[in-house]
N, C-alpha and C positions, 0 to 999 in steps of 0.2 A: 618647403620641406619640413616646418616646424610642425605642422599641420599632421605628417604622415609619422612623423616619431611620438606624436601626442595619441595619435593612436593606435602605435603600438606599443609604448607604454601603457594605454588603456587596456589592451589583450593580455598582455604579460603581468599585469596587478591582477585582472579579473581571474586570472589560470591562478594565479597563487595564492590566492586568496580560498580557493576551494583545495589547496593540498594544504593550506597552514594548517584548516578545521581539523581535514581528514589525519595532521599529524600532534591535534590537539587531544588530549586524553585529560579530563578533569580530574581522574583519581590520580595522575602521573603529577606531581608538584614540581616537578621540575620541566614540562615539557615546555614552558617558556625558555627556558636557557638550555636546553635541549634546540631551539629553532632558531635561538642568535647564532649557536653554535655551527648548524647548515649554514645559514645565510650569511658568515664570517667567513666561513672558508671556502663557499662558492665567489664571494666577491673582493676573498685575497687573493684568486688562482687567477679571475680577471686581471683583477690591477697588476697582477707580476705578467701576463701577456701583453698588457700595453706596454710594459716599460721595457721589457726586451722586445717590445717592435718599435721601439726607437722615441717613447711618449717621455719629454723631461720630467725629471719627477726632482721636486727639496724638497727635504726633509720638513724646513720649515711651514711646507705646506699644511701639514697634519694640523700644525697650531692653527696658521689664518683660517680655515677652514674649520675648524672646532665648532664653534659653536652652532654651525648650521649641523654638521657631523653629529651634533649631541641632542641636538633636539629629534632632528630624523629616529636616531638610533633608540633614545629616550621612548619616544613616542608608538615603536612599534615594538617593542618589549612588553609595555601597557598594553598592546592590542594584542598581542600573543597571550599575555595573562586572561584577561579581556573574554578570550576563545574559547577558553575553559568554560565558563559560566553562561553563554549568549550563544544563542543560533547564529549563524555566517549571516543569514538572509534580512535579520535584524543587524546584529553588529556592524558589517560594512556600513550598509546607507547613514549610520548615527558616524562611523568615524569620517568618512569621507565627507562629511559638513564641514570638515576642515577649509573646503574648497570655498565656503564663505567666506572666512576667515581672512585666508591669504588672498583672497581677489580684492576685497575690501577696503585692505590695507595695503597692497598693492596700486588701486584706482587713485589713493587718498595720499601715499608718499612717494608714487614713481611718476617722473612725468608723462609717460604714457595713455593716453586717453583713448575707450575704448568708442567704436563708434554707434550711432546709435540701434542698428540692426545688433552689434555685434550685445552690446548692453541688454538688449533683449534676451539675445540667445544663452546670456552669463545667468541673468537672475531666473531663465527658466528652467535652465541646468540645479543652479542652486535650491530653489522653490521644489522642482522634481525629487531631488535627492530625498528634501527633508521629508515631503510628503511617502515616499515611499520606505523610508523607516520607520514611517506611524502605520502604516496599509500591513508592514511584513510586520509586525510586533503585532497587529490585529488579530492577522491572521491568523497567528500563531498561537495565540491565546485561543481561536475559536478552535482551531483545528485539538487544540488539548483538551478541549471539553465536551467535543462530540467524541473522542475516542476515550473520554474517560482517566486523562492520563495523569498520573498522580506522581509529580517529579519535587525537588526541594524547590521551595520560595525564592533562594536567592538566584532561578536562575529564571525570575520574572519579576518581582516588583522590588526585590530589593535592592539597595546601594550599588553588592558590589556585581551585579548584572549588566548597570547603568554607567556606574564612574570610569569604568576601565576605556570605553569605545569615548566616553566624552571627553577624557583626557587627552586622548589618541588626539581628539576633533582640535584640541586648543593649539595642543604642543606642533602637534601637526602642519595646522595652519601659517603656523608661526614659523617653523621649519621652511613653509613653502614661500615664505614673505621673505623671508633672510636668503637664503636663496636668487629669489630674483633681484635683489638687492646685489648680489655679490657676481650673478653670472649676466646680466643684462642690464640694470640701471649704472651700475658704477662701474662692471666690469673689472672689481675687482681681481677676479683669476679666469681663467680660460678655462670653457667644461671639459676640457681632459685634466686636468691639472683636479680640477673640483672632483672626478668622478674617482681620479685614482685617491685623492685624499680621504674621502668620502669610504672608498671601499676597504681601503688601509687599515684606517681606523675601524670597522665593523671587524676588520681581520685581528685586529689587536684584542679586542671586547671579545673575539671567540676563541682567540688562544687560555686570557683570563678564565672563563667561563669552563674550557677545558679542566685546566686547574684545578678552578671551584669543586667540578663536579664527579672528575677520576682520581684527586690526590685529598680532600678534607671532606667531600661526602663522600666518598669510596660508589660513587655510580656508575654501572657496568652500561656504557652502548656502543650498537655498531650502525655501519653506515647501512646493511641490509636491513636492522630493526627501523633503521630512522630513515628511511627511503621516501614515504610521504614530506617528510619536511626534508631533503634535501632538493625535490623535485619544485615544491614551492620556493626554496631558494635559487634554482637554474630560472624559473621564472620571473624573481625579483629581481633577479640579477640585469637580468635582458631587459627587462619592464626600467631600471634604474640606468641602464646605461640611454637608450630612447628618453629617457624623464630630462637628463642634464642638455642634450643639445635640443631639444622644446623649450624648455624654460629658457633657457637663454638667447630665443632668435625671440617670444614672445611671452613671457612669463605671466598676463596680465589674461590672456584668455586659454594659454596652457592651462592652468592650473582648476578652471570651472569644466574644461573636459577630461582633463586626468583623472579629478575626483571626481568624477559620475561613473568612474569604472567598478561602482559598488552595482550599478545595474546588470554588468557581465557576471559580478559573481552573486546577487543574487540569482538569477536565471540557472546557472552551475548548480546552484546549493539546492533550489526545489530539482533540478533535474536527476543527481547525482547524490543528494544526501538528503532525499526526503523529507 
């Protein structure tokens, strides 16, 4: 079963991944916290359905769960900024190298050992990825020079084109290593207890963010203008609820087919956003 929630997590990252861009606006400075904002109160309306269908929830959950909570939340805030600056079809495949990351460290402090078909199918997942965020970044560059097209620097060779998806890639990984740590090697909490904590806290960071953004920047939005990113977060949401019980029946080859779901949204992004 871990197998069939692994990839529908894969479907529901790659769907969301093409509404993030299409609700990324680089001249909008806010449309990062703008998208924490959808994807906090899509995944507080979850977590309040699990608990009045009977899912135990403490309080103290929010803590033990924190730090996986924060690197997750950390890490796709960078990729939100990130979106501004970077094509979807480059972006993804740089941040989903995460998938390196957390298998690596995962192979190296979980006793689980992968077998050796299965090792195959991990470093070709990984190897694929990388190679195919060099081919889309290629491309990209050729297709702007045969049409001529004359955009700002920093949204190809500079820093902050690059740092925001590689960030995503560390924090990320690291995210997905503590994780299988907590929901499958040590079993520290049970993935409903992890997912409602998890989305709690995302609900907490969008009330904040509300704040920030209607009471000291005085910023006007509605859920009709922000429709592209609420749409991305009904798919994050769905993609995150499939993500926790994967990782925790198999965290160790979860995590090498989760993160290749940068192929579905590159595939989306040439189809749908040229």
């Amino acid at each position: 079963m871990w197998f069939v929630n692994a990839l529908l997590c894969f479907t529901g990252w790659g769907v969301a991944d093409l509404f993030y861009k299409k609700g990324s606006k680089q001249e909008d400075k806010y449309s990062q916290f703008k998208i924490v904002f959808a994807v906090g109160i899509i995944m507080g309306i979850q977590a309040l359905i699990m608990i009045i269908k009977g899912q135990p929830f403490e309080p103290f959950d929010l803590i033990k769960y924190l730090p996986v909570s924060a690197m997750y939340i950390l890490s796709m805030f960078l990729g939100y900024v990130g979106l501004r600056y970077i094509e979807l079809s480059v972006s993804s495949p740089i941040q989903n190298s995460s998938a390196a990351v957390s298998t690596i460290l995962l192979i190296i402090f979980c006793s689980y050992k992968p077998t050796a078909i299965q090792s195959v199918g991990i470093v070709a997942l990984i190897i694929g990825v990388f190679l195919l965020s060099l081919l889309e970044k290629k491309n990209a560059d050729r297709e702007r020079l045969l049409a001529k097209e004359k955009i700002d620097k920093k949204y190809t060779i500079s820093l902050i084109a690059i740092i925001f998806p590689l960030l995503y890639c560390v924090i990320d990984g690291l995210g997905t290593f503590a994780d299988g740590l907590y929901l499958d090697e040590y079993e520290i909490m049970t993935e409903d207890a992890a997912l409602v904590a998890y989305e709690l806290t995302f609900f907490i960071c969008a009330v904040l963010v509300f704040i920030y953004l209607r009471f000291i920047k005085k910023e006007k939005f509605s859920i009709v203008r922000e429709r592209n990113r609420f749409f991305a977060a009904i798919f994050e949401t769905a993609g995150q609820f499939f993500y926790v019980y994967a990782l925790s029946e198999n965290a160790v080859i979860t995590a090498p087919i989760v993160g290749s779901y940068c192929v579905l949204s590159v595939l989306l992004s040439r189809v749908f956003l040229k």
